[in-house]
TIFIKOL-403867 format. One record per residue: x, y, z of N, C-alpha, C in turn. Coordinates in steps of 0.001 Angstrom, whole numbers, padded with zeros to 6 digits, always signed. Layout:
BEGIN
XYZXYZXYZ/...
//
This chain:
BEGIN
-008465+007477-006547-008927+006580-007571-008027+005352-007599/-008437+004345-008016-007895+002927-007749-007330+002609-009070/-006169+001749-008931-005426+001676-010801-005925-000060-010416/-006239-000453-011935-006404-001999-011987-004724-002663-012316/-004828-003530-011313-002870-004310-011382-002887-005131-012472/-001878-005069-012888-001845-005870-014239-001361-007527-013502/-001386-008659-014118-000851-010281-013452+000279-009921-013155/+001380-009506-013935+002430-009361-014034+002944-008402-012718/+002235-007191-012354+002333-006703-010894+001810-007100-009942/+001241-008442-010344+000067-008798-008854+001302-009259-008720/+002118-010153-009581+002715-011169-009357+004088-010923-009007/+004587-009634-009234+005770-008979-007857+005238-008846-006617/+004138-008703-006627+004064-008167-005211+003830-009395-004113/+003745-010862-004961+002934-011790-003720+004614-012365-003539/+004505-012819-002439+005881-013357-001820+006934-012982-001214/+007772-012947-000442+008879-012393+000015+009987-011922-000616/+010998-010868-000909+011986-010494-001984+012726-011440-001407/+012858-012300-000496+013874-013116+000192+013532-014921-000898/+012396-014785-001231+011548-015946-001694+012738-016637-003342/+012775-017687-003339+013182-018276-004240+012521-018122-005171/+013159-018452-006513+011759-018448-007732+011566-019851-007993/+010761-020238-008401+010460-021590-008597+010734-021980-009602/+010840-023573-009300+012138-023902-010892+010828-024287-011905/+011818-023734-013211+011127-023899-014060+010930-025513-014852/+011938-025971-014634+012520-027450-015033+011860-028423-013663/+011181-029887-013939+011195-030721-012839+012490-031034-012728/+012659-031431-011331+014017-032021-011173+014813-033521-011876/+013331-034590-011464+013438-035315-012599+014380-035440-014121/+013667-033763-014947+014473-033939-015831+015514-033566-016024/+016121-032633-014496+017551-032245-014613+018114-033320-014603/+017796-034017-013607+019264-035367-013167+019112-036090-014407/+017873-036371-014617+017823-037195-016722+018764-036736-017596/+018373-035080-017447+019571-034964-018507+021035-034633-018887/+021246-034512-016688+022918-034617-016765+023139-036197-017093/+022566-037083-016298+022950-038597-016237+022967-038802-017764/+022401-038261-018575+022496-038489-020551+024011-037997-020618/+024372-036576-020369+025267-035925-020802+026678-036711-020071/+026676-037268-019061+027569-037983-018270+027870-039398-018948/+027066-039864-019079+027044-041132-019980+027257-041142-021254/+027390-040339-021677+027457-040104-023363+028973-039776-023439/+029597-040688-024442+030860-041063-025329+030896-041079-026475/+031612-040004-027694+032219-038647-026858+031031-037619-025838/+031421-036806-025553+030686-036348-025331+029815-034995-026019/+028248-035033-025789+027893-034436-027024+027687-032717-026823/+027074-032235-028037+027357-030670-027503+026243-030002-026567/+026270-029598-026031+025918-029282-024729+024305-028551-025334/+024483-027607-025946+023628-026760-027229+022603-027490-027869/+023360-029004-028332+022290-029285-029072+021711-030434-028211/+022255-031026-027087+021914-031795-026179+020406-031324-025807/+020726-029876-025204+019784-028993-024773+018328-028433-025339/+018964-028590-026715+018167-028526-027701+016721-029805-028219/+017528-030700-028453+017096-031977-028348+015970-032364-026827/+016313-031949-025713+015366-031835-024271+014275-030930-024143/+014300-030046-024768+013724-029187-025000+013809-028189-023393/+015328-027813-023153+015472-026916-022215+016421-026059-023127/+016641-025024-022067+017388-024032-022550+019139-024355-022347/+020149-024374-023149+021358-024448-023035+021796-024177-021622/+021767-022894-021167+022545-022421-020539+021734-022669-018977/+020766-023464-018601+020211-024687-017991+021059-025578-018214/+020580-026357-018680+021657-027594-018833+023099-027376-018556/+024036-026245-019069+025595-026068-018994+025231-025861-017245/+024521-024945-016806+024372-024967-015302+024492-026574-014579/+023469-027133-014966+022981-028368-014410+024277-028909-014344/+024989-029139-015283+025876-029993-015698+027406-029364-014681/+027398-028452-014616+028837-027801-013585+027829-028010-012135/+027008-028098-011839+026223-028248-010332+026903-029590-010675/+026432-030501-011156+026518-031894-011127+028329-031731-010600/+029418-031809-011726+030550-031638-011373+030959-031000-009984/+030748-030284-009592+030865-029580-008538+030742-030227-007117/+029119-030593-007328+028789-031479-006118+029840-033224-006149/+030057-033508-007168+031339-034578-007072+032140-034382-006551/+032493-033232-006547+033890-033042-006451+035153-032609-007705/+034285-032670-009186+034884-032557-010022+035786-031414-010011/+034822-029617-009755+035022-028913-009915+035373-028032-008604/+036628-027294-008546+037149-026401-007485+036498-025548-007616/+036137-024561-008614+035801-022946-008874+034320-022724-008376/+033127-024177-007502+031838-023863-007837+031783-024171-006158/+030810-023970-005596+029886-024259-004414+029478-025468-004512/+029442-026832-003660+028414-027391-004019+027194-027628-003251/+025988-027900-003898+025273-027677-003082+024629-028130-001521/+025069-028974-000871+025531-028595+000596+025949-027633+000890/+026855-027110+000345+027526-025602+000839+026938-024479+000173/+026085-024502-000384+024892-023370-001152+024140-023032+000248/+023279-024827+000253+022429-024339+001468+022767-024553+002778/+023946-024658+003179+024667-024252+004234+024999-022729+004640/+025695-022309+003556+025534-020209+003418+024257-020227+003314/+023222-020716+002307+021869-019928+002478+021616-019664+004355/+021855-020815+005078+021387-021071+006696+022106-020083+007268/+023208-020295+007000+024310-019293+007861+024036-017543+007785/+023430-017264+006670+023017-016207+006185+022201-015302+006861/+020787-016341+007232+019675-016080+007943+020134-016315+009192/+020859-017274+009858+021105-016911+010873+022118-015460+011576/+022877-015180+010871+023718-013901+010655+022394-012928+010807/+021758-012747+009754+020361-011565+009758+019817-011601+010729/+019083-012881+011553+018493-012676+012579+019160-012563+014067/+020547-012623+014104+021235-012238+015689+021823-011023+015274/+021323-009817+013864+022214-008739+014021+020673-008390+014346/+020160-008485+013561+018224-007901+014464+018281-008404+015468/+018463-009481+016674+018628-009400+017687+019113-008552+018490/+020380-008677+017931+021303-007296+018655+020630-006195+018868/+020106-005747+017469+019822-004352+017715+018650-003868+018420/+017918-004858+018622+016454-005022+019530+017565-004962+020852/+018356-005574+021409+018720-005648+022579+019699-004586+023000/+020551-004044+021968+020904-002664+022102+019849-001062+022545/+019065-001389+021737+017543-000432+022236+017177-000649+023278/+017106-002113+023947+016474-001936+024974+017525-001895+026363/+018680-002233+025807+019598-001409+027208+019779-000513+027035/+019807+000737+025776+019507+001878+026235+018598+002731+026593/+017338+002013+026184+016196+002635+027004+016065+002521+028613/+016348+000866+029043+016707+000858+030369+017744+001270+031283/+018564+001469+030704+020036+002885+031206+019535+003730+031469/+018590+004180+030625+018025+005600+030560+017022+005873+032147/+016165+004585+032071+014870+004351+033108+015742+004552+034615/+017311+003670+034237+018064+003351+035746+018220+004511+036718/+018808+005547+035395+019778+006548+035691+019671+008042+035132/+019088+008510+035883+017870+009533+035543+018800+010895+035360/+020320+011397+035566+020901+011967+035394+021645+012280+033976/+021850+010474+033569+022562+010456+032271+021387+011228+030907/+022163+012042+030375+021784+012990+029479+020939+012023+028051/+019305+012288+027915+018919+011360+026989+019292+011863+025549/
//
């Protein structure tokens, strides 16, 4: 018997677990609303900044250490060049250890074909 999927399980199942999620924010209004928070003297509270945009705080506090980061402001963060530099390096790592192991199989299957003594 067949179960009816609810949206919510269609909607795990379409895409790759490797797949990004899609941003919820245009980008547009990220850089808008660090370039506000950057420009603004003193500077204002992050909370109600956030508030006022109608995003979520802890968006914006993100946005706002990406921003720093990618300057140069901040030591403790990635920036993003070097996000999607590891993202690359990553996938390339994954796909020459699956290489390997495709090419490990197949010299020991062909060891095997060579040398008809060695114990399979």
């Amino acid at each position: 018997m067949r179960e009816k999927l609810t949206a919510v399980q269609m909607g795990s199942m379409e895409g790759s677990p490797t797949m990004a999620a899609p941003m919820k924010y245009p980008l547009e209004l990220r850089e808008r609303a660090v370039a506000m928070y950057r420009s603004a003297d003193p500077k204002p509270v992050i909370r109600q900044l956030a508030r006022d945009l109608g995003v979520h705080h802890e968006a914006l506090r993100n946005w706002i250490r990406q921003d720093e980061a990618d300057r140069g402001e901040r030591g403790d963060q990635l920036t993003s060049a070097e996000k999607e530099e590891l993202v690359a390096l990553r996938k390339e790592v994954r796909d020459l250890r699956r290489a390997n192991e495709v090419l490990r199989t197949a010299s020991a299957f062909f060891a095997a074909q060579l040398d008809p003594t060695r114990p399979r």
